[in-house]
C-alpha positions as CSV (number, residue, x, y, z in Angstrom):
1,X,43.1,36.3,-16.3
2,X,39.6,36.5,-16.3
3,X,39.2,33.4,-18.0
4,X,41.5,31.8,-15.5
5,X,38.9,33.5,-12.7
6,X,35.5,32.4,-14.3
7,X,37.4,28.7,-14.6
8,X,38.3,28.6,-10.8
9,X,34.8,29.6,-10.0
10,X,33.2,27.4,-12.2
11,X,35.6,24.7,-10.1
12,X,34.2,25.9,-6.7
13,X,30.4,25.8,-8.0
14,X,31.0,21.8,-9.3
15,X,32.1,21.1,-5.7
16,X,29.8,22.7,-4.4
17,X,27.5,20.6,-6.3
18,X,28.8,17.3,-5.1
19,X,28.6,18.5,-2.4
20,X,24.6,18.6,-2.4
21,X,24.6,15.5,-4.1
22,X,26.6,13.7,-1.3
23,X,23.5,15.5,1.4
24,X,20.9,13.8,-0.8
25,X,22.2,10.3,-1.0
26,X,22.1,10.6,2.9
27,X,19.1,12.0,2.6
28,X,17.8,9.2,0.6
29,X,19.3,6.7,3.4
30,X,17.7,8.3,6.1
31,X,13.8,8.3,4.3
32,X,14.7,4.4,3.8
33,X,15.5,4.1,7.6
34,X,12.4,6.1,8.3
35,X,10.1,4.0,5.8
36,X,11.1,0.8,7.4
37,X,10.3,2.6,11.1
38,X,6.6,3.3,9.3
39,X,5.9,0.1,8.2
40,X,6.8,-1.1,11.8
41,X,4.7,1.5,13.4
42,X,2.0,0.5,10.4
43,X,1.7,3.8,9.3
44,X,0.9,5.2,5.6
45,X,4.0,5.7,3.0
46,X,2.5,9.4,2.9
47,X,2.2,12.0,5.6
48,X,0.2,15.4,4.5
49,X,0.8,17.0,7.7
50,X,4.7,15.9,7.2
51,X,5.4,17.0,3.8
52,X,3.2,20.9,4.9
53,X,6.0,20.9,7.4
54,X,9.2,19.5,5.4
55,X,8.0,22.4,2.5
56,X,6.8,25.2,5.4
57,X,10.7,24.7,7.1
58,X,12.2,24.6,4.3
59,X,10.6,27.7,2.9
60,X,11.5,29.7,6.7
61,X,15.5,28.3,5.5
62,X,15.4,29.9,2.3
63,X,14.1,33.2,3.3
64,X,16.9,33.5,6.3
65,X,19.6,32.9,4.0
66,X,17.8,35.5,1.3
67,X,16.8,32.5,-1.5
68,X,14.1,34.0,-3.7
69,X,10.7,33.0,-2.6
70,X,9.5,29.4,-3.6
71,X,13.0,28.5,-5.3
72,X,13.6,25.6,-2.6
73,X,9.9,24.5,-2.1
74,X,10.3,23.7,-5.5
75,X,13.7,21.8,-5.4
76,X,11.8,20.2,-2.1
77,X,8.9,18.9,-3.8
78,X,10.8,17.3,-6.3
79,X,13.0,15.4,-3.4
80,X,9.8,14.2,-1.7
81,X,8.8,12.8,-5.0
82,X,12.0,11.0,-5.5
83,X,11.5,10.1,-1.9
84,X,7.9,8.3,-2.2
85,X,9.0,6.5,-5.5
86,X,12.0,5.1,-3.4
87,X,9.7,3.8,-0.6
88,X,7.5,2.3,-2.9
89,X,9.5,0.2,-5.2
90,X,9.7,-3.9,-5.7
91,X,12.3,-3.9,-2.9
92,X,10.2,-2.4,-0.5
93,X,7.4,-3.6,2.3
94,X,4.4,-2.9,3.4
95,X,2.6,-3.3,6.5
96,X,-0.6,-6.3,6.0
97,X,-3.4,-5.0,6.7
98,X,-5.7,-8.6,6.5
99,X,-5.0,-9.9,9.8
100,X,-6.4,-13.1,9.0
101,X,-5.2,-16.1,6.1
102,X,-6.1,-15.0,2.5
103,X,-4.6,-14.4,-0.5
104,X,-5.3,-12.0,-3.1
105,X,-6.7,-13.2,-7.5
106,X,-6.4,-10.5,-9.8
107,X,-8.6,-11.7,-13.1
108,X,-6.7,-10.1,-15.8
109,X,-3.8,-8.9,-13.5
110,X,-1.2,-9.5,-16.6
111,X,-2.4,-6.7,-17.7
112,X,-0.6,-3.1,-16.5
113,X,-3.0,-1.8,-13.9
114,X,-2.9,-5.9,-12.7
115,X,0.5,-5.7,-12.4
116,X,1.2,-2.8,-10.4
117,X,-1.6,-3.8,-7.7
118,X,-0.1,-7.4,-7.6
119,X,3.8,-6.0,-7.1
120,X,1.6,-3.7,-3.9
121,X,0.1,-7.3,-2.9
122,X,2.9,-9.0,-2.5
123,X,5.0,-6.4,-1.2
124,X,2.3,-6.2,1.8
125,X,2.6,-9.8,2.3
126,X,-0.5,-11.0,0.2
127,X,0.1,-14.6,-2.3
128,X,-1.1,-13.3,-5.5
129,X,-2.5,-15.3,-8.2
130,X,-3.1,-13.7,-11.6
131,X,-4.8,-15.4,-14.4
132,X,-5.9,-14.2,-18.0
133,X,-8.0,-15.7,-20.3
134,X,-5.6,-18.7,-20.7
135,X,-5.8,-19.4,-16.5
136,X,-9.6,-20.4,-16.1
137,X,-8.8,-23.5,-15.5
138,X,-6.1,-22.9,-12.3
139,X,-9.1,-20.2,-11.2
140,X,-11.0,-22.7,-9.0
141,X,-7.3,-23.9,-6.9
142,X,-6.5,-20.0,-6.9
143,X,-9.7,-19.1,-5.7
144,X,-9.8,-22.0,-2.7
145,X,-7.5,-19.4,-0.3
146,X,-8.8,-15.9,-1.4
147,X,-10.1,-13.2,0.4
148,X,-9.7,-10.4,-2.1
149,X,-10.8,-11.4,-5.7
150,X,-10.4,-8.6,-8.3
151,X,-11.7,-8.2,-11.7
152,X,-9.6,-5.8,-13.8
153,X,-10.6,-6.5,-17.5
154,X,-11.6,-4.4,-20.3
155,X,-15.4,-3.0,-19.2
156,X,-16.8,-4.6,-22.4
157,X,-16.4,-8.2,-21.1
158,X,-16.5,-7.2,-17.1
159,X,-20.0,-8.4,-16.4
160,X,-19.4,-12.1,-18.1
161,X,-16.1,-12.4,-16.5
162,X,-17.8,-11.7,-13.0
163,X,-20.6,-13.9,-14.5
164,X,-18.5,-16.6,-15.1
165,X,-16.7,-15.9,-12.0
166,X,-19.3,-15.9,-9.6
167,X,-20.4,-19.7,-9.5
168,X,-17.0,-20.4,-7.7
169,X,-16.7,-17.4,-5.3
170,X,-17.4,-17.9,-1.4
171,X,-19.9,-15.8,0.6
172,X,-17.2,-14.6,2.5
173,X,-14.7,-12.9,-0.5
174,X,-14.5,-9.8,-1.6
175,X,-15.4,-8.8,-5.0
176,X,-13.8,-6.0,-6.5
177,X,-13.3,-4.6,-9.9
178,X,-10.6,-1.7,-11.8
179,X,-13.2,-0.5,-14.2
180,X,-14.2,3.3,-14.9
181,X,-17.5,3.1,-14.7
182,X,-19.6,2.1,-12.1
183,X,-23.1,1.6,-11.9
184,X,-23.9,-1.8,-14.2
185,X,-20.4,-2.8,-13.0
186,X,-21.8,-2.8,-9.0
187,X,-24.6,-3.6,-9.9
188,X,-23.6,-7.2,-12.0
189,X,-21.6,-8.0,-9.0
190,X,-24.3,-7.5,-6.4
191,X,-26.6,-8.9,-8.5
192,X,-24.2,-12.6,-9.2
193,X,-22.1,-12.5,-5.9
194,X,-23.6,-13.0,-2.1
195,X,-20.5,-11.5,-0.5
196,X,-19.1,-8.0,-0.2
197,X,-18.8,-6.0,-2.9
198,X,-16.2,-2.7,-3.4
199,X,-15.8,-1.1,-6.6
200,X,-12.7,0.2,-7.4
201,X,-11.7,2.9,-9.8
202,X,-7.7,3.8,-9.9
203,X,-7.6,7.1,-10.7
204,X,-4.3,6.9,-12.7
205,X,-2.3,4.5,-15.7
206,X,-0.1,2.1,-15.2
207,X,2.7,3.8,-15.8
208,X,2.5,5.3,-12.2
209,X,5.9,4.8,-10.3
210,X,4.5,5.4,-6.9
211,X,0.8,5.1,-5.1
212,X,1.7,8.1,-3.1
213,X,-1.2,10.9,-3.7
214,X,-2.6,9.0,-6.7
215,X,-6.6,8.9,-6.5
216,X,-8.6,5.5,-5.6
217,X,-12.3,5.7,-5.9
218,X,-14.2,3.5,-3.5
219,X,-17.9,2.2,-4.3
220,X,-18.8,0.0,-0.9
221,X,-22.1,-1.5,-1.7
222,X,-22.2,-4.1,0.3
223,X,-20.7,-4.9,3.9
224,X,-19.0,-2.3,3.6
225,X,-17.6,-3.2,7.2
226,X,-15.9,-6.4,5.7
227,X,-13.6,-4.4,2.7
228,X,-12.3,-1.5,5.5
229,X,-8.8,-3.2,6.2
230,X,-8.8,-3.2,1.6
231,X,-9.2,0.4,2.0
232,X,-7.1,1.0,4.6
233,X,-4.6,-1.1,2.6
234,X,-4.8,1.4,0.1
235,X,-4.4,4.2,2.5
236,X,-0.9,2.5,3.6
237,X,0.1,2.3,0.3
238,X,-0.3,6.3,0.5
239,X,-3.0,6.2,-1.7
240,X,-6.3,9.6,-1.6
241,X,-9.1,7.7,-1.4
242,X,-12.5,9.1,-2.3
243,X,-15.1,7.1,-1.6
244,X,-18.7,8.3,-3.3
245,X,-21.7,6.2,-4.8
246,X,-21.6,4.8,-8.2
247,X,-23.9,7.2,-9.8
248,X,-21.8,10.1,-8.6
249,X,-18.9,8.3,-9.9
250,X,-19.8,7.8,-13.3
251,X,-21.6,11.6,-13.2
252,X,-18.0,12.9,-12.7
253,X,-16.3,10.5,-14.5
254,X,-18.1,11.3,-17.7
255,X,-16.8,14.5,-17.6
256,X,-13.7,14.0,-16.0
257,X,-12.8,11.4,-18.8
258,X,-15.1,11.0,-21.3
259,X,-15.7,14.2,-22.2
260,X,-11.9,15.2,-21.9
261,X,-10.9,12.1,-23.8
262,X,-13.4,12.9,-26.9
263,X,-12.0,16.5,-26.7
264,X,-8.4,15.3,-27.1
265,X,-8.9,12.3,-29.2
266,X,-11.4,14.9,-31.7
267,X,-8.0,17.6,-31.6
268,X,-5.4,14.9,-32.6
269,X,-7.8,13.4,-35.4
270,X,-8.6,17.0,-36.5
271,X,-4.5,18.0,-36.6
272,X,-3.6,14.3,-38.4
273,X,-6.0,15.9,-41.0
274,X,-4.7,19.1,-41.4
275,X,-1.0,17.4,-41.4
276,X,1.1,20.1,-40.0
277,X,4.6,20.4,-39.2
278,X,4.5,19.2,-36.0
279,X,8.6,20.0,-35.3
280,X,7.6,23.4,-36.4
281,X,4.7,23.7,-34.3
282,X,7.0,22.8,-31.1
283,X,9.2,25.2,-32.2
284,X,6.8,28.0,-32.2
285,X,4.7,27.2,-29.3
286,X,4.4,28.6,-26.0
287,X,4.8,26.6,-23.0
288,X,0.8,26.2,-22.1
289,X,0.0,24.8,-26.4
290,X,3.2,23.2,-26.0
291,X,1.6,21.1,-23.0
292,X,-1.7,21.0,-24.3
293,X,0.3,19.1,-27.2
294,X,2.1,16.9,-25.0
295,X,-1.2,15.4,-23.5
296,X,-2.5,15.0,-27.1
297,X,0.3,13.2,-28.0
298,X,0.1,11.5,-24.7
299,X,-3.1,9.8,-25.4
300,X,-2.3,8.7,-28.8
301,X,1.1,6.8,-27.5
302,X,-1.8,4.3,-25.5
303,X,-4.1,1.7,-26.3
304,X,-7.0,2.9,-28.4
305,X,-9.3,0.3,-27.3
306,X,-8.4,1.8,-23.5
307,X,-10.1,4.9,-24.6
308,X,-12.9,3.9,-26.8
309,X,-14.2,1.7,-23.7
310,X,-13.9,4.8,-21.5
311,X,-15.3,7.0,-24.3
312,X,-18.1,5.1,-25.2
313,X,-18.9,3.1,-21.9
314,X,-22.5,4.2,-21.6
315,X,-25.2,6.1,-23.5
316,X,-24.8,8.9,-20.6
317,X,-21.3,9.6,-22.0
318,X,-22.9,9.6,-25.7
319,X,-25.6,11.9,-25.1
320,X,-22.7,14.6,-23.1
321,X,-20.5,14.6,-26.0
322,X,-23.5,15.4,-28.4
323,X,-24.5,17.9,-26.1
324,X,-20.9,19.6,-26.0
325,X,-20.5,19.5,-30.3
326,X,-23.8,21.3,-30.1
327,X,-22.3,23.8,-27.7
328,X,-19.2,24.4,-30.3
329,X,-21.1,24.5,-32.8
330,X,-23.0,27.6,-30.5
331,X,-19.6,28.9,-29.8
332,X,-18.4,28.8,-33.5
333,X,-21.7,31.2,-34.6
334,X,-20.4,33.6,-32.2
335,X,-17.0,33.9,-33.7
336,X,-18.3,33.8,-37.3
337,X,-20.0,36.9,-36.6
338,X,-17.0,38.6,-35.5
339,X,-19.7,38.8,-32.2
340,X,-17.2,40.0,-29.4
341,X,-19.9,41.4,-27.4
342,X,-21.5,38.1,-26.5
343,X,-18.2,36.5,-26.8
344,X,-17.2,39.1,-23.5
345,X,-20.6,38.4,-22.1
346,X,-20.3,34.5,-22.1
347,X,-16.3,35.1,-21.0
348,X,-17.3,37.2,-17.8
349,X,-20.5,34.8,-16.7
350,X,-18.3,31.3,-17.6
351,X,-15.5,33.2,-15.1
352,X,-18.4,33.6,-12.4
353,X,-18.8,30.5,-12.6
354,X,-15.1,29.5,-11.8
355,X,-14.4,31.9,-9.3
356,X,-11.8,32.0,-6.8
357,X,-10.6,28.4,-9.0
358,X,-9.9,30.8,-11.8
359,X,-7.0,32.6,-9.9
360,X,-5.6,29.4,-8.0
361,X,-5.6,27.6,-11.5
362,X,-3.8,30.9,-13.4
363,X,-0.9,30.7,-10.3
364,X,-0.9,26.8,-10.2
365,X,-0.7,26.8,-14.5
366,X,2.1,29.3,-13.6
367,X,4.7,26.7,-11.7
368,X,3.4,24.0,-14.1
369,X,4.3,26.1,-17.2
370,X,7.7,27.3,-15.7
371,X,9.2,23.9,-15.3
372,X,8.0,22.9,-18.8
373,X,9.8,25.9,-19.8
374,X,12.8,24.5,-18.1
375,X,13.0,21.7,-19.9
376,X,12.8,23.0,-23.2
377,X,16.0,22.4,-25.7
């Protein structure tokens, strides 16, 4: 009998569940109504002050019919997700944001950061034209039409591709590039091309599935004026932008990914050498080593030449990293010595130095760490 009872519930709680899923494919229909409405009204694929209220109304739901606290912000955030990728696919359009004729050349857009930007292109009503190093000689018909002209190459041969770019470019194209690092990058182009000049740094890989809340730094050094409606483009695509110079750029970025890229490249090298179980060392791991693992494993799945350019772009980048072994090599004294006082002492002034960060990362880690606990076999 009691089997018989769990069975018939177990019956009522799988329709109950197609239920839901029946209210999510008309959800879905509805956001593809709404996108197209946007891109009439020429308005960004993503709303901030849309999704604070879709998650803030959806929160006020849960608690009047006694959900726990956060349960559907969660399940919310996840739909929105699914949401954005769906407005943001091949099959979906764009508003234009270049009033006037001109196309779009991506120099090395075969490549996957090309690719994606070219799909965005063309899905805003742009002609595209992507060459390699096999297209040189279509590049002088591709550029005859362009407005936009973007170099996304690896940053080794970046200045003598814009080099050997420049001698065809008009006054009145834009000159952009994808690399990560700035400075000699801006500076080649101002110093080879007459015409406006924005750097570009995509803050993600090209494995992204949606533009929505992915970063896009934005150098303007020259005419800034003429590159807006690029920017704005961007913005439509629901792209952050962050727009800084290219010293600050490459002062961040050689922390941001230099120095985090040597720290995870120096960790996977240093475990290949010790050639542990690494089945036994999922098996065993919590959910925050199990994720620290994950983005180890993450970069070594990529392109090592990807992350050597990054790594060793500049001698900026060299110089931090030395500075950091030094600092381990600091560290490692302390724990040699069995030293917990200064270990305590370091701890407390390092957590200072965090602040209120500390606390919003240790509940932000929190939700992270719970869904990669939910997904655990």
């Amino acid at each position: 009998m009691i089997i018989k009872d769990l069975e018939d519930i177990r019956n009522k709680i799988d329709d109950n569940d197609r239920e839901i899923i029946t209210l999510l494919k008309k959800r879905q229909d509805l956001v593809k109504q709404a996108a197209v409405a946007k891109k009439n009204l020429g308005l960004s694929a993503y709303s901030q002050d849309r999704e604070a209220y879709v998650l803030s109304h959806c929160e006020e739901l849960a608690l009047e019919n006694e959900l726990p606290k956060g349960f559907l912000k969660d399940v919310m955030k996840r739909v929105l997700r699914e949401s954005y990728k769906l407005c943001s696919g091949t099959d979906f359009n764009f508003p234009r944001m270049l009033k006037e004729d001109g196309d779009v050349v991506i120099v090395g857009g075969n490549g996957g950061m090309g690719r994606i930007f070219a799909n965005y292109f063309e899905n805003s009503g742009y002609k595209v034209f992507s060459f390699g190093h096999r297209g040189w000689d279509k590049a002088p018909e591709y550029l005859k039409s362009a407005k936009i002209v973007i170099v996304s190459v690896p940053i080794d041969i970046t200045i003598d591709i814009i080099k050997k770019l420049s001698p065809m470019l008009r006054e009145d194209q834009i000159l952009c590039d994808f690399t990560s690092v700035k400075a000699p990058i801006v500076e080649a182009m101002m110093k080879y091309h007459k015409g406006p000049v924005l750097g570009l740094h995509p803050m993600f890989g090209p494995d992204v599935k949606s533009l929505v809340k992915q970063v896009v730094v934005t150098v303007p050094e020259r005419d800034e004026k003429a590159s807006e409606f690029l920017v704005e483009q961007l913005r439509i695509w629901g792209a952050t932008i962050c727009k800084c110079s290219a010293k600050e750029h490459d002062d961040a970025m050689a922390i941001i990914q230099a120095l985090r890229h040597f720290s995870t490249y120096s960790y996977g090298t240093f475990l290949q050498k010790l050639a542990p179980d690494l089945e036994k060392l999922k098996s065993l791991s919590s959910p925050i080593y199990r994720l620290e693992l994950m983005m180890v494993g993450r970069l070594f799945a990529q392109d090592p030449r990807l992350y050597a350019d990054i790594i060793m772009s500049s001698k900026h980048n060299s110089d931090l990293i030395e500075n950091f072994v030094n600092s381990i090599k600091a560290e490692l004294e302390v724990v040699k010595n069995a030293d917990v006082d200064t270990f305590t002492e370091r701890f407390l002034k390092t957590r200072d130095f965090f602040g209120k960060f500390a606390e919003e990362s240790l509940a932000e880690s929190g939700s992270i760490l719970a869904k990669l606990q939910d997904e655990r076999k």
